[in-house]
N, C-alpha and C positions, 0 to 999 in steps of 0.2 A: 554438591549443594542441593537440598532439597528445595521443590518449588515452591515452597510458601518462603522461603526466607530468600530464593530470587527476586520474586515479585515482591517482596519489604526493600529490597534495596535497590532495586527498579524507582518505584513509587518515592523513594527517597530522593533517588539523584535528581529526579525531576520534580520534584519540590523544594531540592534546593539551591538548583541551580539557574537561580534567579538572575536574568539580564538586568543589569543594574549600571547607573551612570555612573563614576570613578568620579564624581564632583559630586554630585550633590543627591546622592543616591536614590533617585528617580528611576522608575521604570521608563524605557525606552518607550517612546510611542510606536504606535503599530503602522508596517508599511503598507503599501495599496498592493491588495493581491488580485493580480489577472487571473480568471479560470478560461484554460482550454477545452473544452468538453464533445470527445466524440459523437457521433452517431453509433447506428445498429452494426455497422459496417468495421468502425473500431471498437467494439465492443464497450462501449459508453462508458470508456475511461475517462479519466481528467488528468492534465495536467498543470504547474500552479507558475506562475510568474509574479516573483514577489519583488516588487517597484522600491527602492531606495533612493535618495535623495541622489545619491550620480551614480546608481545602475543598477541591473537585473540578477535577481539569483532564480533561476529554474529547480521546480522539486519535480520531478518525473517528466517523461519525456514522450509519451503515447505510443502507441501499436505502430501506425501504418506510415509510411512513405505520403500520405496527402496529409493526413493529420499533423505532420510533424515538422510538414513546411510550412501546414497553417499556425503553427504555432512558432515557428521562427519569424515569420512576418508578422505576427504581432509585436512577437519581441523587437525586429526592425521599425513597430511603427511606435514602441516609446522614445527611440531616439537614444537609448544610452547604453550601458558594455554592459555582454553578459560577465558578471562576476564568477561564478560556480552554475555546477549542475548535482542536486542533492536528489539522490536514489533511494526511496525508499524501501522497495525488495527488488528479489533477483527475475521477476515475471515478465515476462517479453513484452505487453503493453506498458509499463511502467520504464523500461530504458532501452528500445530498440531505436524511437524516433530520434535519441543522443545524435547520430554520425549528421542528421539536418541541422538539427538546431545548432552544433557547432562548427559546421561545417564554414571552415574561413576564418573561424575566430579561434583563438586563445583562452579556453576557459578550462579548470579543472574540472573531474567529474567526481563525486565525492558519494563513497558507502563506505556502511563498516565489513569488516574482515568476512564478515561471513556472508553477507549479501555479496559481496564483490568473488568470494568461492563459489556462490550458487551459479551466478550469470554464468564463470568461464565453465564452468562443469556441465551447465545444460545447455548450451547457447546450442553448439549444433545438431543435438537434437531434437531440441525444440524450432527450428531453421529448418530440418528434413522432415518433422512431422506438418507442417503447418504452412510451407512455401509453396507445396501443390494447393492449399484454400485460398491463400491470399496472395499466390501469384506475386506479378513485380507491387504490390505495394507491402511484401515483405521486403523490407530492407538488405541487398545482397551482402552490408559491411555493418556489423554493428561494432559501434563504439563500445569499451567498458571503460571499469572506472579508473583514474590515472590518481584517486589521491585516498591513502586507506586514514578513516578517524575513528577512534577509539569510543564503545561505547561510553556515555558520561561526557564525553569530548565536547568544548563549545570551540565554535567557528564564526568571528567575529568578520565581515562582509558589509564592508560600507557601514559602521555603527551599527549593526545591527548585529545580533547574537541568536546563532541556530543551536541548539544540544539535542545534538543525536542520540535516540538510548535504543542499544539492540536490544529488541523482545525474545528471539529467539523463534522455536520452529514454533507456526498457527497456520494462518492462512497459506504459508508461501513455507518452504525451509527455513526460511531466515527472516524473519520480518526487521523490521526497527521504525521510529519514529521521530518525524525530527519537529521543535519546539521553539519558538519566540517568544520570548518572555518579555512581552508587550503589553501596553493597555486598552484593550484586553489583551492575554497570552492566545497565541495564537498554535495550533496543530496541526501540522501535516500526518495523515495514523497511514498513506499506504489503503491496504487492504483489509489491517484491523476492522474495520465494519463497513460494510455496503452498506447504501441510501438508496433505498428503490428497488432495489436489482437483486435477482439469486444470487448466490454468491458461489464461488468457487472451493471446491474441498477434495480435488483431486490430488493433492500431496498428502492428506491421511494425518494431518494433527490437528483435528477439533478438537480433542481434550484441551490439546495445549494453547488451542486456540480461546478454548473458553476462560483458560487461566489468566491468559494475556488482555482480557477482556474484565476481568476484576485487576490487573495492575493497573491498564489506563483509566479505572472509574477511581483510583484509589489517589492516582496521581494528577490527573488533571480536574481542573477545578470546575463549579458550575458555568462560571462564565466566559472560560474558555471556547472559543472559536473553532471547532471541529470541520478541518477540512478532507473528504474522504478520498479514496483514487474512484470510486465510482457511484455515482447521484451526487446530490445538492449537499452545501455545506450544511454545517446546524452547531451542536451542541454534546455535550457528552451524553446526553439522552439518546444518542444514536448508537450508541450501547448496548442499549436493553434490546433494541429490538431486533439484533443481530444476536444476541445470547439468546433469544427466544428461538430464532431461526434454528440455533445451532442443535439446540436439544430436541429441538421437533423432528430434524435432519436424522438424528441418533438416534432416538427412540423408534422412528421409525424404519432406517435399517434396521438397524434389533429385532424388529418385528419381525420384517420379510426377508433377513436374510436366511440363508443355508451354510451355517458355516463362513467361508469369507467373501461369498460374492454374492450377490443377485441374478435371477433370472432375467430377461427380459419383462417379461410380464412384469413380476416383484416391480421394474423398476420403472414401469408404465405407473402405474398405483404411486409409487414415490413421487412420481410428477405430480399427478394428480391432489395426494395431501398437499404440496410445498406450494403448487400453485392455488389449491383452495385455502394456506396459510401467507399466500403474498402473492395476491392475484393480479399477475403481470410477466407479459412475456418478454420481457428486459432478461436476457440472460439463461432463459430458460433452458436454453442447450447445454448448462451445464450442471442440471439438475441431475440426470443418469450418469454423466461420468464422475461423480464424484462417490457412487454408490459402493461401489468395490473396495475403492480404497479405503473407505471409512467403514466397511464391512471388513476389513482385514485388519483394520486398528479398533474395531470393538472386540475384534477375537483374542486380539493382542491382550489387551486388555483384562480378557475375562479368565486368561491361562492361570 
């Protein structure tokens, strides 16, 4: 399947699959969504708690062991059941805090097939690289997911209706994105676009990331509700300025690299432009590791 005719039928399912009343074919109203939002410390992820008339769906689960109990004590302080827990990639901030926040309860954890192969496939490596940084508030057990849904797939939770559509590799391996077709329609993108923050490009698909970046402008509407895994919600205008990031990213490997990697130096100077293109040390450590890999996928590229 070439990718312009993934992204047509991407942009399709989610335009037409419209959360709709079986009476009186009304758009669902929109539920009350709690935001989780770390510090520097979890790496100023978010987590979302979406509020239904008799209980809670959770879309991602945060990094650390404190974040992720503060975010199950929120949830004990609306008072009602966790229904589900909706994953939107396989990245250890985004479903490690799971084994808290279900800890005692009965709730499914819900990804599609290929998010749910990234977690088991990198889980202990990504636990051996990163448990000597964050110490016990890496989580010694993580939870994965116990219910696999089908891209296109909707998941109907207390009247309300989620449709999950996998993106495919961008940000992460596997991304996807899940969608309430509310009024307004409401989005969970995951990592599709950071607010504020550098962003991560240490898995090596900004190509594909940029592609997934014209599905969701094609598929989500202006007044859709954009909510992101890291910075402040908005609008599908959070977009642009994450496709701006990515080709400046690009271009500028291009420039300084040698082949498929960077020097040190080269990737001092890379700092340098991304922070004088997004002046803010939100994330900024992962301005150099992401140089390599996206220097080995423009080489890819240029063969």
């Amino acid at each position: 399947m070439s990718r312009s005719f993934g992204t047509a039928l991407v942009a399709a399912a989610l335009l037409a699959g419209g959360c709709l009343d079986a009476e009186d074919g009304a758009t669902a109203p929109a539920p009350v969504i709690h935001t989780q939002s770390a510090g520097m410390n979890g790496i100023y992820v978010n987590a979302y708690l979406v509020e239904t008339e008799h209980g809670v769906v959770a879309v991602d689960a945060m990094l650390t062991v404190s974040d992720a109990i503060a975010l199950r004590q929120k949830l004990d302080g609306l008072g009602k059941p966790l229904l589900a827990v909706l994953l939107t990639h396989g990245h250890p901030d985004h479903y490690n805090g799971v084994t808290e926040l279900v800890r005692g309860l009965d709730a499914p954890i819900l990804a599609t097939a290929a998010v749910d192969q990234v977690i088991r496939r990198d889980d202990e490596a990504k636990a051996a690289q990163w448990t000597p940084v964050f110490g016990e508030e890496w989580p010694a057990a993580r939870t994965f997911p116990s219910r696999i849904v089908a891209s296109g797939e909707t998941v109907t939770l207390d009247d309300v209706s989620f449709q999950v559509e996998d993106l495919g590799p961008g940000e992460s391996h596997a991304d996807s994105i899940w969608v309430i077709k509310a009024d307004p329609p409401i989005a969970f993108i995951g990592d599709a676009a950071f607010n504020g923050t550098h962003s991560y490009l240490s898995d090596g698909h900004s190509g594909e990331w940029l592609g997934n970046l014209d599905t969701l402008e094609q598929a989500l509407g202006p007044d859709t509700v954009v909510y992101p895994g890291h910075g402040e919600q908005g609008t599908v205008e959070l977009l642009d300025p994450q496709r701006a990031y990515l080709h400046l990213y690009r271009d500028t490997v291009r420039s300084l690299s040698d082949g498929e990697s960077l020097t040190p130096e080269a990737k001092e100077s890379l700092t340098g432009v991304m922070k004088g293109h997004l002046p803010t040390d939100k994330l900024e450590f992962l301005i150099p590791l992401g140089a390599d890999p996206v220097a080995a996928e423009l080489a890819r590229e240029a063969e």
